[in-house]
C-alpha positions in Angstrom: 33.9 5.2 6.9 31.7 7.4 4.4 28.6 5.8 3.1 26.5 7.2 0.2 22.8 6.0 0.1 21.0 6.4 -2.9 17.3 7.1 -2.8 14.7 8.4 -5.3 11.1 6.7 -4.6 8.7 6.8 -1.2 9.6 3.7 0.4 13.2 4.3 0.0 12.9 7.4 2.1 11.0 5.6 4.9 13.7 3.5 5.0 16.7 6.0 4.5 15.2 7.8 7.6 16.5 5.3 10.6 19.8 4.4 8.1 20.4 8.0 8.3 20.0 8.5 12.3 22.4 5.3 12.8 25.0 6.9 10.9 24.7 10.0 12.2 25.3 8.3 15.4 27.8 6.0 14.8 29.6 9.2 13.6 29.7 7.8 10.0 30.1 10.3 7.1 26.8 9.7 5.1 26.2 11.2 1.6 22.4 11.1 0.6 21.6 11.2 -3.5 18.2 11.7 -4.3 17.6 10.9 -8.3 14.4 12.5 -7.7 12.5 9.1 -9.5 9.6 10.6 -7.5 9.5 14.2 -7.8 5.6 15.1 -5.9 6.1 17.2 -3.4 3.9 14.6 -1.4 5.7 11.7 -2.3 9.8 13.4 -1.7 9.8 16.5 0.2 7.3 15.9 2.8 9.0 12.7 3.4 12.6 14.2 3.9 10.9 16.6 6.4 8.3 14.9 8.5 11.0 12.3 9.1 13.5 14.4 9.9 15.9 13.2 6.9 19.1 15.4 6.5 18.6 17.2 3.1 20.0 15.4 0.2 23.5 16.4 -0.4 23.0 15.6 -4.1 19.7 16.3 -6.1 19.4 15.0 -10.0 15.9 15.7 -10.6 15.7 12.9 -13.2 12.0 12.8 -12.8 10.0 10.3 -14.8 10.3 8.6 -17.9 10.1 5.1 -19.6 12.0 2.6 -17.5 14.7 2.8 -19.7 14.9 6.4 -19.9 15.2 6.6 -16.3 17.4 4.2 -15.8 19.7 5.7 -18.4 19.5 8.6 -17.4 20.1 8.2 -13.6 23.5 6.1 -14.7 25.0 8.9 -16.7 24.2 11.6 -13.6 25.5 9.3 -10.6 28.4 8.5 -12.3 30.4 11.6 -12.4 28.6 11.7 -8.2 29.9 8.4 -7.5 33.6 9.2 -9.0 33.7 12.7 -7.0 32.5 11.2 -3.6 34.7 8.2 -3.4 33.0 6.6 -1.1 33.6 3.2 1.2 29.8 2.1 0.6 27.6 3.1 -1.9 24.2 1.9 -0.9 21.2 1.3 -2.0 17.3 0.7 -1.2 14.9 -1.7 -2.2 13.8 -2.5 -5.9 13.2 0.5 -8.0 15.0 1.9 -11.2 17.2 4.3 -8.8 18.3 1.2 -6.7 19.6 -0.9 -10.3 21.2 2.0 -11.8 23.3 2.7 -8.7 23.8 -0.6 -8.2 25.4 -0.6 -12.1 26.8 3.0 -11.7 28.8 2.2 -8.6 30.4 -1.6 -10.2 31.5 0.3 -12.7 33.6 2.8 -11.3 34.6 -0.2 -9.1 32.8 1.0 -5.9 31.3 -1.4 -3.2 27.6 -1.4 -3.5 25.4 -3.0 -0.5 21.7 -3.8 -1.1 19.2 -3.5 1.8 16.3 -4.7 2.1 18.2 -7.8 0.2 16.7 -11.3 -1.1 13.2 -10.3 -1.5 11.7 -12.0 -4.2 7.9 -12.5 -5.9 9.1 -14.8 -8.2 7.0 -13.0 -10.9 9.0 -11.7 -13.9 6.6 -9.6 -15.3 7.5 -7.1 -12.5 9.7 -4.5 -13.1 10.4 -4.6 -9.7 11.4 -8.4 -9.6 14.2 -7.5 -12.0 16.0 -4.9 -10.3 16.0 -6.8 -6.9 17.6 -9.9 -8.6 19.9 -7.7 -10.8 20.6 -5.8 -7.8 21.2 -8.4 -5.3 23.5 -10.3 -8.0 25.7 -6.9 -8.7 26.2 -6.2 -4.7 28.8 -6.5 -2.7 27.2 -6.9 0.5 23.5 -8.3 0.7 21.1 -6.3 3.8 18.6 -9.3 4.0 15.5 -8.0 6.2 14.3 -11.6 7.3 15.2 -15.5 7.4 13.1 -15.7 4.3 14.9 -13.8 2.4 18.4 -14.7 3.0 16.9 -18.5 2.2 16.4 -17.3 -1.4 19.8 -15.6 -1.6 21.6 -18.8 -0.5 19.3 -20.8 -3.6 21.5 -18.2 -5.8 24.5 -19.3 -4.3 25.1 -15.8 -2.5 25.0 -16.7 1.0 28.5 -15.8 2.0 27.7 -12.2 0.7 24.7 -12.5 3.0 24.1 -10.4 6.6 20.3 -11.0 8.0 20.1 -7.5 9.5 16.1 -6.7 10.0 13.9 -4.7 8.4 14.2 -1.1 8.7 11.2 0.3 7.6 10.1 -1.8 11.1 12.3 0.6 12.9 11.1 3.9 11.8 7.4 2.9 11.9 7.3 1.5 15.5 9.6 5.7 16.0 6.5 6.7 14.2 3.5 4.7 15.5 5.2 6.2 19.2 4.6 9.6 18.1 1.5 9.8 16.5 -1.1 7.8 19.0 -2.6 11.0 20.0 -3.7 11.8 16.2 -6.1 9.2 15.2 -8.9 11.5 16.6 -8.0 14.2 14.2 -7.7 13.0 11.4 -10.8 10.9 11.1 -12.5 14.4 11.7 -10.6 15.4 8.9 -11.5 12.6 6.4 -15.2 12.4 8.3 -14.5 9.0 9.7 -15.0 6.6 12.3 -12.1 4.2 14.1 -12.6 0.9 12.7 -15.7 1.7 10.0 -13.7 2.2 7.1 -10.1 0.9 5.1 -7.5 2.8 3.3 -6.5 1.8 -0.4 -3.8 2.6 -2.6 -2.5 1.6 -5.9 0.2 2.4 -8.5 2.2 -0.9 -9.7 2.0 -1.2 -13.4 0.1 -4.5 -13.5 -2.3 -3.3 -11.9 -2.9 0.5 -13.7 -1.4 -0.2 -17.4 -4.4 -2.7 -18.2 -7.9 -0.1 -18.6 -9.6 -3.3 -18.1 -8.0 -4.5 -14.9 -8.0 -1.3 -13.5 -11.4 -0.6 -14.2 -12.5 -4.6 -12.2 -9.9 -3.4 -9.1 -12.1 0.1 -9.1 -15.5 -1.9 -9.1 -13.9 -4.2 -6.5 -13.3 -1.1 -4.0 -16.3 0.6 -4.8 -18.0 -2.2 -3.9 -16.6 -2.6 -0.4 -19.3 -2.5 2.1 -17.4 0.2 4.0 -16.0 3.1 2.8 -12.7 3.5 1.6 -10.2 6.0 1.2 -8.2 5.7 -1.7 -4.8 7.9 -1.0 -4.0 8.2 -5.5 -0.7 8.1 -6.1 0.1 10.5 -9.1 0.7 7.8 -11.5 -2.7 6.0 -10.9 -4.7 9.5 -11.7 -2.9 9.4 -14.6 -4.0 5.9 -15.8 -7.3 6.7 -15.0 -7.6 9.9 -16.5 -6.1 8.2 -19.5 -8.2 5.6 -19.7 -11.0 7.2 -18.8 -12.1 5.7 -15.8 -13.9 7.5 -12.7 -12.1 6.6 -9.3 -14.4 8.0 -7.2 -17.3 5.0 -7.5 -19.0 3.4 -4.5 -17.6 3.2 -1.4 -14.8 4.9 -2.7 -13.8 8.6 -1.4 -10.5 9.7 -3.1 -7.5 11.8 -1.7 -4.2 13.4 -2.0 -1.3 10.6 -0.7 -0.2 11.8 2.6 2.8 12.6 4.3 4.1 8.9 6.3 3.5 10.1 10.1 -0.3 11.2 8.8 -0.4 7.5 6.7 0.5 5.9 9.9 -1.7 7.4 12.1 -4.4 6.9 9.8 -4.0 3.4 9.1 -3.8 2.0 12.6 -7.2 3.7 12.8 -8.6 1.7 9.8 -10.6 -1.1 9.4 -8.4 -2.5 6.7 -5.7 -1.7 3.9 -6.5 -2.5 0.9 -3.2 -2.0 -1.4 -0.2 -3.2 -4.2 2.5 -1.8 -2.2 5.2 -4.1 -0.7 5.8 -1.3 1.7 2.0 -0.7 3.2 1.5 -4.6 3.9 4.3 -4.7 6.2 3.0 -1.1 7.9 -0.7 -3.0 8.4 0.9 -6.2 9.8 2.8 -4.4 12.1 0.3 -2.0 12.8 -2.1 -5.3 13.4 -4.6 -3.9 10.8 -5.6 -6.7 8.3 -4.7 -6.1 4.5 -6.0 -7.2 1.2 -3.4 -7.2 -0.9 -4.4 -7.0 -4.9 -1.6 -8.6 -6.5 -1.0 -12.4 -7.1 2.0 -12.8 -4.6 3.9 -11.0 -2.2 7.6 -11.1 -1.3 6.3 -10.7 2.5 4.8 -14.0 2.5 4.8 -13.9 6.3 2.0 -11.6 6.4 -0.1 -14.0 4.7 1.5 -17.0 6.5 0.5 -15.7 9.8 -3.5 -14.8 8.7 -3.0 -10.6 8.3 -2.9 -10.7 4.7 -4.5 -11.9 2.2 -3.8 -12.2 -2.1 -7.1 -11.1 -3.9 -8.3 -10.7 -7.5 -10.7 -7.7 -8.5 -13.6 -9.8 -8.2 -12.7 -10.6 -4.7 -12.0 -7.2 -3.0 -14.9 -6.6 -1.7 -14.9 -10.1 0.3 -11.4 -10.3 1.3 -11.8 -6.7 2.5 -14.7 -7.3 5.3 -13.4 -10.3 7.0 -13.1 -11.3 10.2 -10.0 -9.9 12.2 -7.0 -12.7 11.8 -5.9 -14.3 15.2 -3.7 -12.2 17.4 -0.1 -12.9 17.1 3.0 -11.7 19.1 5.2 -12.7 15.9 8.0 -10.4 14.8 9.3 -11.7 11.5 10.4 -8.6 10.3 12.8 -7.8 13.5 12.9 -5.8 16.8 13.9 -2.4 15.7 17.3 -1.9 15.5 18.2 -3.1 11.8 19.8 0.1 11.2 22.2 -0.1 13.3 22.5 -3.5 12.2 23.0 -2.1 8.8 25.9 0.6 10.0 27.8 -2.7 12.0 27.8 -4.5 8.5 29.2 -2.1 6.9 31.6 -1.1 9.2 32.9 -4.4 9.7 33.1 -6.2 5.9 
């Protein structure tokens, strides 16, 4: 079996990492293609690296763009890659403008396509993101659902019998992750000038959230005034919406820094107080990390993390309150499996 994974934003490569160890022991032929979507040394290379991710067989460096113009132009360069690699599986990650256009690049050269991380939906439209999952997930062969939730939405569209409830990967390489790094919390509070539980880490970058001067500018107030401090890890694309719209990010409580490499971002977050965040990705990491998290959006396709009291949907104006809680009850739940969706994920493909 040959399998070619596509891959070309941050959370993709966190996921492509244990993918990418369960083919390589399943003795699978695996063909990674990086679109390059994010192209930051910090948000690609260090990824590939620290994780231990072969090196991308394929590089397109399509960089960024309007959505269409990245979308448009990541079709016409996987085409002629899809077309030369032939392979059994092409597969894809997630819900970004890489995972739709090879979704739509592989159909149309006739070429299986299997989405992981499957069914996931915020049932908000205005999201870029929303689109390409449901696109995505209607295009595919083979649907990679990470929970019970999930797959329950998929069978609504009438795609359960294309439907495999394999786990969540990301789950698998953070608990690999969370192994390795206990021992360093202590440096890296030195680093940042911190102390274990005293402060939260925040990050931002979905467009809803950084397009609107006006709502970025309440979400800034909000962190600034948290009554703790907080590290806000700024993605590239949120400096940029500042800068543009001429907002300060470094107000308050808040104490700005590079993003960091995920072993460093894991390490430092199950030091924190809190996460404070838009990404889909980081509210998992906090749940499972048992760090409570404020998430600054008005849903979230991992509703269990709210269900079960570790996260929590808040406005600007309500940052600052829904970021000094009270710690949630413990829970031994494990909605998002037990580690081993990978090789879940290899099995699936092996055997449809």
């Amino acid at each position: 079996m040959k399998i070619l994974s596509v891959v070309g934003a941050r959370p993709q490569f966190v996921k492509l990492a244990p993918v990418a160890a369960a083919c390589a022991t399943a003795g699978v032929e695996h063909v990674i293609v990086h679109t390059g979507q994010h192209y930051d040394e910090l948000l690609s290379d260090v990824f590939f690296s620290t994780l231990q991710i072969p090196t991308p067989d394929v590089q397109l460096g399509i960089g960024s763009g309007s959505h269409a113009e990245q979308t448009g132009a990541m079709l016409t360069a996987l085409e002629p890659v899809l077309l030369t690699h032939s392979p059994d599986w092409v597969l894809v990650y997630g819900d970004t403008n890489s995972t739709l256009a090879a979704a739509l690049a592989a159909v149309k050269v006739h070429l299986p396509v299997a989405h992981l991380e499957a069914g996931l939906r915020s049932f908000n439209r205005r999201m870029p993101e929303e689109h390409n999952r449901v696109l995505t997930d209607h295009t595919a062969d083979l649907l990679l659902a990470p929970t019970d939730v999930a797959a329950s939405h998929l069978a609504r569209e009438g795609l359960a019998e294309r439907t495999v409830v394999v786990g969540d990967v990301m789950t698998d390489v953070l608990h690999q992750v969370a192994a390795a790094v206990t021992g360093a919390g202590p440096e890296l509070l030195e680093r940042f000038r911190m102390t274990a539980r005293g402060f939260s880490v925040a990050t931002l970058h979905r467009a809803e959230n950084t397009d609107d001067p006006a709502r970025l500018a309440a979400i800034i107030d909000g962190l600034a005034a948290v009554d703790h401090p907080v590290l806000l890890l700024a993605h590239p694309r949120l400096r940029a919406k500042a800068a543009e719209h001429g907002l300060r990010l470094d107000l308050g409580s808040v104490r700005v820094h590079e993003p960091l490499g995920y072993p460093d971002l894991v390490a430092l977050v199950s030091q924190a107080r809190g996460v404070i965040t838009d990404s889909g990705g980081l509210q998992k990491e906090a749940f499972e990390l048992r760090v409570p998290c404020t998430t600054v959006r008005t849903e979230t396709e991992w509703v269990e993390t709210v269900e079960l009291g570790w996260n929590v949907l808040a406005r600007p104006e309500e940052i600052a309150v829904a970021a000094t809680r009270a710690q949630p009850a413990a829970t031994e739940a494990a909605p998002y499996g037990d580690g081993h969706a990978a090789e879940r994920v290899v099995e699936a493909l092996a055997q449809t």
